[in-house]
Biopython code that builds the backbone (N, CA, C, O; Angstrom):
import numpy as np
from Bio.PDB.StructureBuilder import StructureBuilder

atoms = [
    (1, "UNK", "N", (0.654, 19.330, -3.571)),
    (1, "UNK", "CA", (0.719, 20.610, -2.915)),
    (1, "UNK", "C", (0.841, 21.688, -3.987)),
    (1, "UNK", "O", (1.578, 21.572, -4.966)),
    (2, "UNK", "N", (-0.131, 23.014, -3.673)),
    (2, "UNK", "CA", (0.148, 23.667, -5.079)),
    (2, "UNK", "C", (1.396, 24.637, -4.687)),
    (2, "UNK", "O", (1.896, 24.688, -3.563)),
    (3, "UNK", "N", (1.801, 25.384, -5.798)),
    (3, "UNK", "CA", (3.090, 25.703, -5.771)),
    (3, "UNK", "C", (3.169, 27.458, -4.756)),
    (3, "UNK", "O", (4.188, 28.085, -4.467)),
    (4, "UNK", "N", (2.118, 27.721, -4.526)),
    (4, "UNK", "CA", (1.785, 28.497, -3.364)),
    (4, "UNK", "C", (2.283, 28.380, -2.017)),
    (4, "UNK", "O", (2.970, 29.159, -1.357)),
    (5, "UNK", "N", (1.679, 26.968, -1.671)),
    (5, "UNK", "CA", (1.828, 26.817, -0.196)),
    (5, "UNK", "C", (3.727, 26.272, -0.533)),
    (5, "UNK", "O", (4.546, 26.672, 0.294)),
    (6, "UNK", "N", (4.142, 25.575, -1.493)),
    (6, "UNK", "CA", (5.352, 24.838, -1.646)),
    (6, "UNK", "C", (6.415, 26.175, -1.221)),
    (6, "UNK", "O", (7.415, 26.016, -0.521)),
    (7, "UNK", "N", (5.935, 27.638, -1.849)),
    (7, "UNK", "CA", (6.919, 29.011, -2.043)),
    (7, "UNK", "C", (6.747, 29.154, -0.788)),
    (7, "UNK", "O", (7.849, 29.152, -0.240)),
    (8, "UNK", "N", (5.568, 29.329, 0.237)),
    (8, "UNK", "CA", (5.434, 29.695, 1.747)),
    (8, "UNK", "C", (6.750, 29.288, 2.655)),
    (8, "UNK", "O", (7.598, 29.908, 3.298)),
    (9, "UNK", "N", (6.371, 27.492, 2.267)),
    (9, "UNK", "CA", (6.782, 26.815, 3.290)),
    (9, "UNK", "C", (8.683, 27.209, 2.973)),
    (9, "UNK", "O", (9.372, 27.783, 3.816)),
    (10, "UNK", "N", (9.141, 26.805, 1.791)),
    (10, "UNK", "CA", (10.591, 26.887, 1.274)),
    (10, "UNK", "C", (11.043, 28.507, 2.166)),
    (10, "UNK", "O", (12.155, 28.666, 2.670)),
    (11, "UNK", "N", (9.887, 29.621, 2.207)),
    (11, "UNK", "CA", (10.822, 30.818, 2.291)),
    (11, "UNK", "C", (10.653, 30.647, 3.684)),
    (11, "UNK", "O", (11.171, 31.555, 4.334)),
    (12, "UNK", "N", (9.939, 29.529, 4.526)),
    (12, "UNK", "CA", (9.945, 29.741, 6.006)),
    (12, "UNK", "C", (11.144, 28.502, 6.652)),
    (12, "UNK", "O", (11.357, 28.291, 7.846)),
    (13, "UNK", "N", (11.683, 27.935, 5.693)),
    (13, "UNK", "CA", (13.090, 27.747, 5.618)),
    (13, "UNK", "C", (12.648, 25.590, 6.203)),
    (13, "UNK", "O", (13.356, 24.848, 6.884)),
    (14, "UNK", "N", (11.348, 25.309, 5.585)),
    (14, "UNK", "CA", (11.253, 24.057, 5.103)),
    (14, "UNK", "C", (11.721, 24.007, 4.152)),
    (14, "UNK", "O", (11.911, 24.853, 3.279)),
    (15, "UNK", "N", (12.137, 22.188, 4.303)),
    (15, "UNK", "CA", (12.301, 21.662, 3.301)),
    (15, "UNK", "C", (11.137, 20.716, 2.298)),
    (15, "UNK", "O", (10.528, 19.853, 2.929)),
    (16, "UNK", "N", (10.826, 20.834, 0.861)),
    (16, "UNK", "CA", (9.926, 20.032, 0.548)),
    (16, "UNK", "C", (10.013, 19.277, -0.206)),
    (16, "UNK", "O", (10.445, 19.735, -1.264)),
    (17, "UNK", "N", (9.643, 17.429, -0.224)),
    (17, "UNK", "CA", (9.981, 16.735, -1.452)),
    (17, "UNK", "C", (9.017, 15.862, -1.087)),
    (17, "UNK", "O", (8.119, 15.999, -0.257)),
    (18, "UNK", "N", (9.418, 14.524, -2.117)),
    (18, "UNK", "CA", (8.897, 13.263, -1.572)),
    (18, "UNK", "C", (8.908, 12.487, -0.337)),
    (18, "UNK", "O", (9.654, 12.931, 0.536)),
    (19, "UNK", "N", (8.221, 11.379, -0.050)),
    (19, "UNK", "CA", (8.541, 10.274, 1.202)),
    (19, "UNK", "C", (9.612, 9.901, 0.748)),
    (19, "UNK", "O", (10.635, 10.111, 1.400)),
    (20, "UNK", "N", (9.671, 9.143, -0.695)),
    (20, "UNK", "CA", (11.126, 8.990, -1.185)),
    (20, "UNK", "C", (12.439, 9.489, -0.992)),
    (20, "UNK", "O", (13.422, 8.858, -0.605)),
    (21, "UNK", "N", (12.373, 10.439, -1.238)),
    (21, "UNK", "CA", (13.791, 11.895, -1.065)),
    (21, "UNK", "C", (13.789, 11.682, 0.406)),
    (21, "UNK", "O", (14.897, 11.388, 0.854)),
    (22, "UNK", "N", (12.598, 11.774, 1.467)),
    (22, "UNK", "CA", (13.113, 12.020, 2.736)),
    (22, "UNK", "C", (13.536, 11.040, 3.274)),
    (22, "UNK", "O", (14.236, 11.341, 4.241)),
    (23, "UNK", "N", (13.384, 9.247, 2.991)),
    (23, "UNK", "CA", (13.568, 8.204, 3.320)),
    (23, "UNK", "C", (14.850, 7.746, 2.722)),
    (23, "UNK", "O", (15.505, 6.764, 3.073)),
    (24, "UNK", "N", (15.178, 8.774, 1.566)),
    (24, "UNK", "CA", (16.413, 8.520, 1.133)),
    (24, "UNK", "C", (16.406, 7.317, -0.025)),
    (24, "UNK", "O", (17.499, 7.058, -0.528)),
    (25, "UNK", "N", (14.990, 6.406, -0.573)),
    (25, "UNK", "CA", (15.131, 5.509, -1.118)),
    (25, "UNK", "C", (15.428, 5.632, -2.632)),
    (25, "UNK", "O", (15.166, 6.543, -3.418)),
    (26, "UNK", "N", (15.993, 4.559, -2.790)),
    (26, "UNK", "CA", (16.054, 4.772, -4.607)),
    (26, "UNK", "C", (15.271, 4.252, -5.702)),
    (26, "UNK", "O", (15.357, 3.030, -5.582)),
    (27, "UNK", "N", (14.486, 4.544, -6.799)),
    (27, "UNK", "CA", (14.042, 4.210, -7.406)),
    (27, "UNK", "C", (13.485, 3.094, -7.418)),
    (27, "UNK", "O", (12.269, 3.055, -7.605)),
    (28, "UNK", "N", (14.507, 1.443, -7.146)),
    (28, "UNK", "CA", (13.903, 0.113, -7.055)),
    (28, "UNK", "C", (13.157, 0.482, -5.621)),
    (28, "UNK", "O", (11.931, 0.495, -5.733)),
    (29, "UNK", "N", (13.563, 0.727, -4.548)),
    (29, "UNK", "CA", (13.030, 0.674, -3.732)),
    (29, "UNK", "C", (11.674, 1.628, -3.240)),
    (29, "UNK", "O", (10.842, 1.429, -2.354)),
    (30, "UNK", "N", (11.797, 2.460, -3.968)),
    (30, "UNK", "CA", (10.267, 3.086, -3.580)),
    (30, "UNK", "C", (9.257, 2.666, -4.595)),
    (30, "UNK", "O", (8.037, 2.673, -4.428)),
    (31, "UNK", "N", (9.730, 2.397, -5.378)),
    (31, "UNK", "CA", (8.407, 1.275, -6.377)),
    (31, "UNK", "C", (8.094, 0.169, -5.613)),
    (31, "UNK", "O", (6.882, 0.058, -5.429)),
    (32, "UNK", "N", (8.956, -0.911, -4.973)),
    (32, "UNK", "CA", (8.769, -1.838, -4.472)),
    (32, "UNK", "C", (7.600, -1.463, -2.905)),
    (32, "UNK", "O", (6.833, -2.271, -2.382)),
    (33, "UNK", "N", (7.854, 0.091, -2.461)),
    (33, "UNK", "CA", (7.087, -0.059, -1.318)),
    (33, "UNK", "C", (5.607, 0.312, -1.991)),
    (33, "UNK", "O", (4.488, 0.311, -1.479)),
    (34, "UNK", "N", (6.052, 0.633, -3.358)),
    (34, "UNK", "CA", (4.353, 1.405, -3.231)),
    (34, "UNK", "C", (3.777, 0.373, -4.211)),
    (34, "UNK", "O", (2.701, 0.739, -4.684)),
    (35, "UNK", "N", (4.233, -0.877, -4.660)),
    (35, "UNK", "CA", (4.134, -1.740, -5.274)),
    (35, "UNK", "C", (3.261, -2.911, -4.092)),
    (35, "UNK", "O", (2.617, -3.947, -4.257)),
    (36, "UNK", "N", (3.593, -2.226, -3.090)),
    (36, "UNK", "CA", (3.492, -2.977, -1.325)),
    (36, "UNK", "C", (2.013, -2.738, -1.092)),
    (36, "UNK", "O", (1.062, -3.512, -0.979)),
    (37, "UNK", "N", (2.125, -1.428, -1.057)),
    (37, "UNK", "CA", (0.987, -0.281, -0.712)),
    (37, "UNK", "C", (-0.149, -0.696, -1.971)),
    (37, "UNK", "O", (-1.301, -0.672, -1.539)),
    (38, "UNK", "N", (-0.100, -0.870, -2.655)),
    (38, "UNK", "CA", (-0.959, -1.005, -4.352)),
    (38, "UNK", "C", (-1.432, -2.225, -3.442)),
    (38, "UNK", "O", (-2.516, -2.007, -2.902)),
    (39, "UNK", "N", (-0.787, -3.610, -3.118)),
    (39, "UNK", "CA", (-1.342, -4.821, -3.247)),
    (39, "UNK", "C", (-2.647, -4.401, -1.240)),
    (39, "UNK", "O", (-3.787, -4.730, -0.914)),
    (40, "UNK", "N", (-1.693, -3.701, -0.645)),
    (40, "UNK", "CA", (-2.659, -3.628, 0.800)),
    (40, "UNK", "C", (-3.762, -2.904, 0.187)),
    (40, "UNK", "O", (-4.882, -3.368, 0.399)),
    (41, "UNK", "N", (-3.663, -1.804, -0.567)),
    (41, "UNK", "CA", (-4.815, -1.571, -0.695)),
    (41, "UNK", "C", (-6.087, -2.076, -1.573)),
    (41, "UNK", "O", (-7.261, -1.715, -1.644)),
    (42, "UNK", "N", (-5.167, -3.261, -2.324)),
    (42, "UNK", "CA", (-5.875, -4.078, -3.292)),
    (42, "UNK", "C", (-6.887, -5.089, -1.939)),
    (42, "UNK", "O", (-8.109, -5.222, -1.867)),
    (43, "UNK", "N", (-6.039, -5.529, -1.226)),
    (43, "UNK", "CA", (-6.635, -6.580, -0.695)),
    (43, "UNK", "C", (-8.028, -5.816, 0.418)),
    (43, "UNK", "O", (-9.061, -6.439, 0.665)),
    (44, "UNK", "N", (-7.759, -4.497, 0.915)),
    (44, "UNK", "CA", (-8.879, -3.779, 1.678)),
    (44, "UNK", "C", (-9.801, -3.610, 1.309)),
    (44, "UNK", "O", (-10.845, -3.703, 1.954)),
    (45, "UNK", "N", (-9.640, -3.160, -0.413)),
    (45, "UNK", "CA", (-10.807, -3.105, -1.259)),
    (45, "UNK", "C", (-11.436, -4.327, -1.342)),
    (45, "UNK", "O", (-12.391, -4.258, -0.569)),
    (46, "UNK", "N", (-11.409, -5.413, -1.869)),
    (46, "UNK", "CA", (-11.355, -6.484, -2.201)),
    (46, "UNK", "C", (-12.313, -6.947, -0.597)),
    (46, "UNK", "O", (-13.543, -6.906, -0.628)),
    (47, "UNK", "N", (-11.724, -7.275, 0.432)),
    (47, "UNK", "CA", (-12.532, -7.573, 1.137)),
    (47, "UNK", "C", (-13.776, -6.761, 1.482)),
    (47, "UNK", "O", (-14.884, -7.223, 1.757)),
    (48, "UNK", "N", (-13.536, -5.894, 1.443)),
    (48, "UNK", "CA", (-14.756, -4.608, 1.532)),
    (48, "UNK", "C", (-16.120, -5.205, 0.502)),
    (48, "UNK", "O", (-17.290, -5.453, 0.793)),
    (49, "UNK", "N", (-15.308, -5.300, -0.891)),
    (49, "UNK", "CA", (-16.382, -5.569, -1.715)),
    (49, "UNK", "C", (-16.971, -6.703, -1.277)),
    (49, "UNK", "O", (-18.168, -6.555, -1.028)),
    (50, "UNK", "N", (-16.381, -8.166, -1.036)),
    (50, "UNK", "CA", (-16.770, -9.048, -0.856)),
    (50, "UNK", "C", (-17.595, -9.430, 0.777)),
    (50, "UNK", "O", (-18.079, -10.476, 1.212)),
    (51, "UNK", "N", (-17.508, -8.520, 1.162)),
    (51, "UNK", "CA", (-18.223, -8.314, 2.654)),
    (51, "UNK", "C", (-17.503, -8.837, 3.623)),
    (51, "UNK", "O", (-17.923, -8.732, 4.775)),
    (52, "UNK", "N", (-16.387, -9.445, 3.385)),
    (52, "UNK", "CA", (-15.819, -10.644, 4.280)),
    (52, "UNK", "C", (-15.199, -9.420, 5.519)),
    (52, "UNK", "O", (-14.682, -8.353, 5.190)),
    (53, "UNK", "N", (-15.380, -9.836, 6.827)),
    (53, "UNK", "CA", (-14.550, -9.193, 8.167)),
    (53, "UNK", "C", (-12.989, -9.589, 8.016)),
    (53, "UNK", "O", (-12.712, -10.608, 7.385)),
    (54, "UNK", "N", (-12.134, -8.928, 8.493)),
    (54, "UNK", "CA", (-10.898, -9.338, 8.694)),
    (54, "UNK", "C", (-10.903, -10.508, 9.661)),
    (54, "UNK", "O", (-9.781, -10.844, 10.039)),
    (55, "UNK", "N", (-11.826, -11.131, 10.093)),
    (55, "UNK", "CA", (-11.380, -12.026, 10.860)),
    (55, "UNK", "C", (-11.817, -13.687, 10.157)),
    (55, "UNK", "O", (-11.451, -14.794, 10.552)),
    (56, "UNK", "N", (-12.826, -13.284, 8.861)),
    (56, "UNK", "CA", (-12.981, -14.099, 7.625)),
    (56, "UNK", "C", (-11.631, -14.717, 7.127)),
    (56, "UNK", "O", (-11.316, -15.906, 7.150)),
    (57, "UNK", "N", (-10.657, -13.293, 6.519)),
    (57, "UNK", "CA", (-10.038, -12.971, 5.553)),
    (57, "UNK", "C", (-8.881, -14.213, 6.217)),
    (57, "UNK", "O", (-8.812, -15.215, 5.505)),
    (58, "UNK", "N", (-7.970, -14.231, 7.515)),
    (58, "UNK", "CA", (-7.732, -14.709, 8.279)),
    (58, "UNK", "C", (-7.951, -16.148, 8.338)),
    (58, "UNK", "O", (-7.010, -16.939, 8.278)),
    (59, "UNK", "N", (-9.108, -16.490, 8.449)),
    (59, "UNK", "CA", (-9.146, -17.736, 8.572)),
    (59, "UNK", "C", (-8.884, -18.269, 6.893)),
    (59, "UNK", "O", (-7.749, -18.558, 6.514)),
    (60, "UNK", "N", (-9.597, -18.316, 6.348)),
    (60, "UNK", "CA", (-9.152, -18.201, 4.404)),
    (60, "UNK", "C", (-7.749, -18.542, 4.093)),
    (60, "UNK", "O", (-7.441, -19.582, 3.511)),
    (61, "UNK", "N", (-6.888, -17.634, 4.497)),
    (61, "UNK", "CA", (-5.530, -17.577, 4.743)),
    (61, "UNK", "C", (-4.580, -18.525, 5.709)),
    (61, "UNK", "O", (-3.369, -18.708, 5.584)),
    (62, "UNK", "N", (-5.481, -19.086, 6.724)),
    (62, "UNK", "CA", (-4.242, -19.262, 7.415)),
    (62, "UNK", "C", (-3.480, -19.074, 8.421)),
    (62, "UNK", "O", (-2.505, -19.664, 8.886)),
    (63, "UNK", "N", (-4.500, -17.494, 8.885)),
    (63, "UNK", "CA", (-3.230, -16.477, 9.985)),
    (63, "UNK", "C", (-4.370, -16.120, 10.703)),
    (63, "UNK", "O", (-5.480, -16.647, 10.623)),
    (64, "UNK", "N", (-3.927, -14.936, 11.602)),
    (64, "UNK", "CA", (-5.103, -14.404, 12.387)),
    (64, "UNK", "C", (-5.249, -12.961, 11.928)),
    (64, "UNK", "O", (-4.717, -12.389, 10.976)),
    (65, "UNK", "N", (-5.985, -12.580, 12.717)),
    (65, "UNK", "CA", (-6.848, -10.929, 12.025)),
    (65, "UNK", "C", (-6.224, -10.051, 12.231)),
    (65, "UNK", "O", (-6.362, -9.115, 11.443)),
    (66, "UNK", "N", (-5.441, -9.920, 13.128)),
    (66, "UNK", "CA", (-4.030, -9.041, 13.851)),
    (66, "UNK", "C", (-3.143, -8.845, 12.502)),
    (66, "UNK", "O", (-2.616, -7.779, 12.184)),
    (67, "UNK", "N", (-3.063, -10.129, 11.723)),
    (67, "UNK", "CA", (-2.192, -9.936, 10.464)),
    (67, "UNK", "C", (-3.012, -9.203, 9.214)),
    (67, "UNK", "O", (-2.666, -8.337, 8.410)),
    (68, "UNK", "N", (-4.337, -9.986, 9.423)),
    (68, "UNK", "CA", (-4.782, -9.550, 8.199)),
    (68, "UNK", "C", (-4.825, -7.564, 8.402)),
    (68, "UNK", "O", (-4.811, -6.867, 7.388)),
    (69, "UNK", "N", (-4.862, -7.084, 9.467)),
    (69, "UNK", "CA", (-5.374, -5.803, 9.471)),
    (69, "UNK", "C", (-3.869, -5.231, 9.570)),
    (69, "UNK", "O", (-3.718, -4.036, 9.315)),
    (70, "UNK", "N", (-2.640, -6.082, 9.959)),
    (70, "UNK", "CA", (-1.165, -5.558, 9.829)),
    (70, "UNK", "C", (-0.859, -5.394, 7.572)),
    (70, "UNK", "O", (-0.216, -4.522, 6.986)),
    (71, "UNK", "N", (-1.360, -6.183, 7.168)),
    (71, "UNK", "CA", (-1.854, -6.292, 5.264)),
    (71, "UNK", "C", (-2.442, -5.463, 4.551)),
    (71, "UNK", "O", (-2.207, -5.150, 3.384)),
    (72, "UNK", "N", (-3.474, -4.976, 5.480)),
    (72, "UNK", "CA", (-4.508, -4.080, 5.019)),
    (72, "UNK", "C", (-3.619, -2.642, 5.320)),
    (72, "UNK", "O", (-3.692, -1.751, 4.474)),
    (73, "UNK", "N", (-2.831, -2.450, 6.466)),
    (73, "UNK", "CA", (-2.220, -1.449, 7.017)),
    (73, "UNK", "C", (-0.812, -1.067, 6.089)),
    (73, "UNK", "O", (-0.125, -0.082, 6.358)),
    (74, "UNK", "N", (-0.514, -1.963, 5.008)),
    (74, "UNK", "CA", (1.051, -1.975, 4.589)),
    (74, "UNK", "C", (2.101, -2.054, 5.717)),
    (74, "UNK", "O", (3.297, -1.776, 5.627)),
    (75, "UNK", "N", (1.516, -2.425, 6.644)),
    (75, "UNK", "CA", (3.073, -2.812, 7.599)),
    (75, "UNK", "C", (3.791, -3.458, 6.880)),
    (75, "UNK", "O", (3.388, -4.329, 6.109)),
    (76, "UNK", "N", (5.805, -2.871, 7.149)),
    (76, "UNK", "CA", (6.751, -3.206, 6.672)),
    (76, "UNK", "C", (6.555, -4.812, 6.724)),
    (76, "UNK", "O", (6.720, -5.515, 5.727)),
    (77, "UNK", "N", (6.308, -5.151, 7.577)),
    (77, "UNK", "CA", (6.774, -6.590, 8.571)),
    (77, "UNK", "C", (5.773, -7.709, 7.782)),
    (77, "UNK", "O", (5.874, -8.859, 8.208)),
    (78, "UNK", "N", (4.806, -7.482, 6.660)),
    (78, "UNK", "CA", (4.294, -8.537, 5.825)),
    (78, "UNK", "C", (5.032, -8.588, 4.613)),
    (78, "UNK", "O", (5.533, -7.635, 4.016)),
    (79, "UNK", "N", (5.053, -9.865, 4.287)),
    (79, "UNK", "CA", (5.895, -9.873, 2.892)),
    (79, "UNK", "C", (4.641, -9.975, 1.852)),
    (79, "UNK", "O", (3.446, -10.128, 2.104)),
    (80, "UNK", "N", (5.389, -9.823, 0.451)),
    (80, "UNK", "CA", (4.448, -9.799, -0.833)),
    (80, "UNK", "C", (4.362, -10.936, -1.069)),
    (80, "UNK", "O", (3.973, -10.981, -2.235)),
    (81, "UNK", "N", (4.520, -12.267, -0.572)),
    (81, "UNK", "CA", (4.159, -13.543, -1.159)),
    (81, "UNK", "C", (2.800, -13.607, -0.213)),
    (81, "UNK", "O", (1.746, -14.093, -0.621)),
    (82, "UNK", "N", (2.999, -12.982, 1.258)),
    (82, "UNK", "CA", (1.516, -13.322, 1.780)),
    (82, "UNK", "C", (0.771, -12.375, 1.276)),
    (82, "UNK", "O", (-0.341, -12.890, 1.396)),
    (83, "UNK", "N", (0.541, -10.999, 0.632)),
    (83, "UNK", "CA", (0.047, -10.106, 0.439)),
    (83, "UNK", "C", (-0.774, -10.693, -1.083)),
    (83, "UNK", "O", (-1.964, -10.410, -1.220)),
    (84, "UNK", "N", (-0.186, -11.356, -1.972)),
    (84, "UNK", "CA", (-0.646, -12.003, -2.810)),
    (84, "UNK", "C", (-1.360, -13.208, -2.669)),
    (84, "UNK", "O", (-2.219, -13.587, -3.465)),
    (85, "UNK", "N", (-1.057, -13.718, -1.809)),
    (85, "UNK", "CA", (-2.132, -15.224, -1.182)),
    (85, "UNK", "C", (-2.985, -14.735, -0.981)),
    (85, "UNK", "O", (-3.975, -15.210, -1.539)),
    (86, "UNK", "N", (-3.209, -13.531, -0.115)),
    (86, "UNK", "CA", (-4.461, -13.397, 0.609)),
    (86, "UNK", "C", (-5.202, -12.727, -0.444)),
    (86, "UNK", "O", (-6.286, -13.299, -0.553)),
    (87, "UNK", "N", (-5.106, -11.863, -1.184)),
    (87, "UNK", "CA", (-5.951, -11.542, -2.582)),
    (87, "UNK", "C", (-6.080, -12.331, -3.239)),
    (87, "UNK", "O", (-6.927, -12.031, -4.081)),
    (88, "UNK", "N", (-5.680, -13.317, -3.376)),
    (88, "UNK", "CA", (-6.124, -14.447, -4.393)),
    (88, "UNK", "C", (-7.004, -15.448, -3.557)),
    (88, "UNK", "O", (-7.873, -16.134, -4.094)),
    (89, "UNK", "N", (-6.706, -15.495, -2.111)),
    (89, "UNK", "CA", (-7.469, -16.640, -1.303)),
    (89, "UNK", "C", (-9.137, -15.782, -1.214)),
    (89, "UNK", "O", (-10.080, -16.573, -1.241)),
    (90, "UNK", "N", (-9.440, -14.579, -1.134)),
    (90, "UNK", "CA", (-10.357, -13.872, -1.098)),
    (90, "UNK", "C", (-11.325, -14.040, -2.300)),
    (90, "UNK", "O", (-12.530, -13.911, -2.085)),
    (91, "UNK", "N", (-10.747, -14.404, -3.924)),
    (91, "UNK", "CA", (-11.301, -14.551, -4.862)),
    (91, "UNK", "C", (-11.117, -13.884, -5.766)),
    (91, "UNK", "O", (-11.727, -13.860, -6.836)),
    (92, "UNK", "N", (-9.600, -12.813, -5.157)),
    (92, "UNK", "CA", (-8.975, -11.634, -6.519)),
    (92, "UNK", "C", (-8.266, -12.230, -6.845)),
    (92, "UNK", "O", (-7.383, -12.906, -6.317)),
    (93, "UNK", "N", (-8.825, -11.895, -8.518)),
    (93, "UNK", "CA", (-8.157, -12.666, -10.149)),
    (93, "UNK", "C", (-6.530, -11.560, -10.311)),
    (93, "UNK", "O", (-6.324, -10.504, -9.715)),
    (94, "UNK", "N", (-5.823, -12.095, -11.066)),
    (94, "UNK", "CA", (-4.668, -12.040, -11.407)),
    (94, "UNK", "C", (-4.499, -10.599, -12.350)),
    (94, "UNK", "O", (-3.510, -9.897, -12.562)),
    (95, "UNK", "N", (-6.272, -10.466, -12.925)),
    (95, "UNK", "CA", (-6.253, -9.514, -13.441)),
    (95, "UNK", "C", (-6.354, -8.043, -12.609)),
    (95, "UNK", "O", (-5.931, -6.970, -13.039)),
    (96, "UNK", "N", (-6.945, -8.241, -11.455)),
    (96, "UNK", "CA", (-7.100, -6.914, -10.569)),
    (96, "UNK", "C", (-5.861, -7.359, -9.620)),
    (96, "UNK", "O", (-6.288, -7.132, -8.488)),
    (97, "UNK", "N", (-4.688, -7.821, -9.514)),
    (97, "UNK", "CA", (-3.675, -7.404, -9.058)),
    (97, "UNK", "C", (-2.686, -6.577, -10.123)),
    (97, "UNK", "O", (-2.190, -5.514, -9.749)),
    (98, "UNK", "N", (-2.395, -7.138, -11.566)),
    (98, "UNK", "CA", (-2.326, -6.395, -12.032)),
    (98, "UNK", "C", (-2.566, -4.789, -12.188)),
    (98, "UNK", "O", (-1.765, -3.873, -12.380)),
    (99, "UNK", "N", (-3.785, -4.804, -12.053)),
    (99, "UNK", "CA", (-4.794, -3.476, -12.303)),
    (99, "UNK", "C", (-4.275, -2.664, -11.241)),
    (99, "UNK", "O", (-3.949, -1.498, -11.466)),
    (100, "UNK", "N", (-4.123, -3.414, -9.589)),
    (100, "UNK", "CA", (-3.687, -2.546, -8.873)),
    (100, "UNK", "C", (-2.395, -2.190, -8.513)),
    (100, "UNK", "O", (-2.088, -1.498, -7.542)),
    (101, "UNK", "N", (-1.560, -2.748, -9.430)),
    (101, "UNK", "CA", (0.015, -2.623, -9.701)),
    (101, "UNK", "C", (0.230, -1.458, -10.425)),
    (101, "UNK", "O", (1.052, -0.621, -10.051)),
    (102, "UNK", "N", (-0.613, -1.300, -11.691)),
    (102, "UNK", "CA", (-0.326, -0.809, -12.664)),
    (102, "UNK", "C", (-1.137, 1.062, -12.234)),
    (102, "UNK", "O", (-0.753, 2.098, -12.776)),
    (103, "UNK", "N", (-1.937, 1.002, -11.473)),
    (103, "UNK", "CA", (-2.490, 2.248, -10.625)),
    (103, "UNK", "C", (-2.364, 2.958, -9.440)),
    (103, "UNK", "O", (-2.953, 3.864, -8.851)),
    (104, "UNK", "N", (-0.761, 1.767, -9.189)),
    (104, "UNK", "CA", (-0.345, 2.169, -7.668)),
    (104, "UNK", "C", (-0.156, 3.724, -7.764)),
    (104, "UNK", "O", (0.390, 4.143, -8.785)),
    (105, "UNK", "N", (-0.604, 4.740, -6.680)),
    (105, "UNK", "CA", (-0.050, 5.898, -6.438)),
    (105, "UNK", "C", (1.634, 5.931, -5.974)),
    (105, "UNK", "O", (2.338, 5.066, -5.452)),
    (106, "UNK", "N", (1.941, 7.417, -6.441)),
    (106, "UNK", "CA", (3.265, 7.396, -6.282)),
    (106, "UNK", "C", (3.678, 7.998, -4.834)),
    (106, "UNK", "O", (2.910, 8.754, -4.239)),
    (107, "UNK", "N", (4.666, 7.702, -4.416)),
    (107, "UNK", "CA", (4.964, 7.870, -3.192)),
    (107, "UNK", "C", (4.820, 9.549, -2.604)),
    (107, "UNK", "O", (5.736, 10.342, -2.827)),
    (108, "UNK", "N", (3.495, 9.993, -1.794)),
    (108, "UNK", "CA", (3.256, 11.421, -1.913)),
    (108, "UNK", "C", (4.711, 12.237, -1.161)),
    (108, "UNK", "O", (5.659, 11.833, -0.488)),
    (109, "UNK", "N", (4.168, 13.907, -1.828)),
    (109, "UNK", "CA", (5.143, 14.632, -1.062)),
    (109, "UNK", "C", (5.206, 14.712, 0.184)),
    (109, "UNK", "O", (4.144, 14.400, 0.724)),
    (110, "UNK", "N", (6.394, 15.140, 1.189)),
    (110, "UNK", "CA", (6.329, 14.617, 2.478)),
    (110, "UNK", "C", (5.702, 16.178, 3.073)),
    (110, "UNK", "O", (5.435, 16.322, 4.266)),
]
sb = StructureBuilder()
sb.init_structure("model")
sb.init_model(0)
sb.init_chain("A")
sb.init_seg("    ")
for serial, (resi, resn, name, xyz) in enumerate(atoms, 1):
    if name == "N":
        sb.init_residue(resn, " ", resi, " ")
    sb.init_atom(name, np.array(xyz, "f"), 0.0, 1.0, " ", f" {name:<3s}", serial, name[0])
structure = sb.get_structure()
C-alpha cells in the first residue's frame, strides 16, 4: 500500500498493519503459515504445469479432490507432511520446494 492511501486511511481513524499484527502471531508462527502458503502454492503450480486435474493429484496421493483443492487453498486443516507428499507424489524435486520456501511471500498488509 503506498504511503498515500496508508496517511488517508490512519487520519480516517483505521488501523493499518500486517495479517500478522492483526492475527496477533509471532514471528515462528507467521513464517510457519506462509511457509504453509509457499508449499500450497508450490503444489497449484506444479499441477498446473504438469496438466494433472485435482482429481489426478488425489488419486497419486491417496485422498480425494475435496482435499487436494482444501492444499491448493492453504486450508488451516492440512498438515505440511501431506502438503509435501503431494508435491513430491506429483514429480516436484526437493529442489523446487526449497525454491518455494525460500520465495515464500510475506504475510501481506491487512
Amino acid at each position: 500500500m503506498n504511503s498515500a492511501k496508508k496517511a488517508r486511511l490512519e487520519a480516517a481513524g483505521w488501523k493499518v498493519g500486517t495479517v500478522a499484527e492483526f492475527l496477533e502471531l509471532n514471528k515462528q508462527e507467521a513464517a510457519f503459515v506462509e511457509m504453509k502458503l509457499a508449499l500450497a502454492r508450490c503444489l497449484h503450480a506444479l499441477r498446473i504445469r504438469r496438466k494433472l486435474s485435482q482429481s489426478r493429484v488425489a488419486e497419486l496421493v491417496g485422498s480425494s479432490q475435496s482435499r487436494v483443492a482444501k492444499m491448493e487453498s492453504g486450508d488451516p486443516s492440512v498438515s505440511v507432511d501431506l502438503l509435501l507428499r503431494s508435491v513430491l507424489a506429483i514429480g516436484g524435486s526437493p529442489t523446487e520446494v526449497v525454491r518455494a520456501l525460500a520465495s515464500r511471500k510475506k504475510l501481506t498488509p491487512a
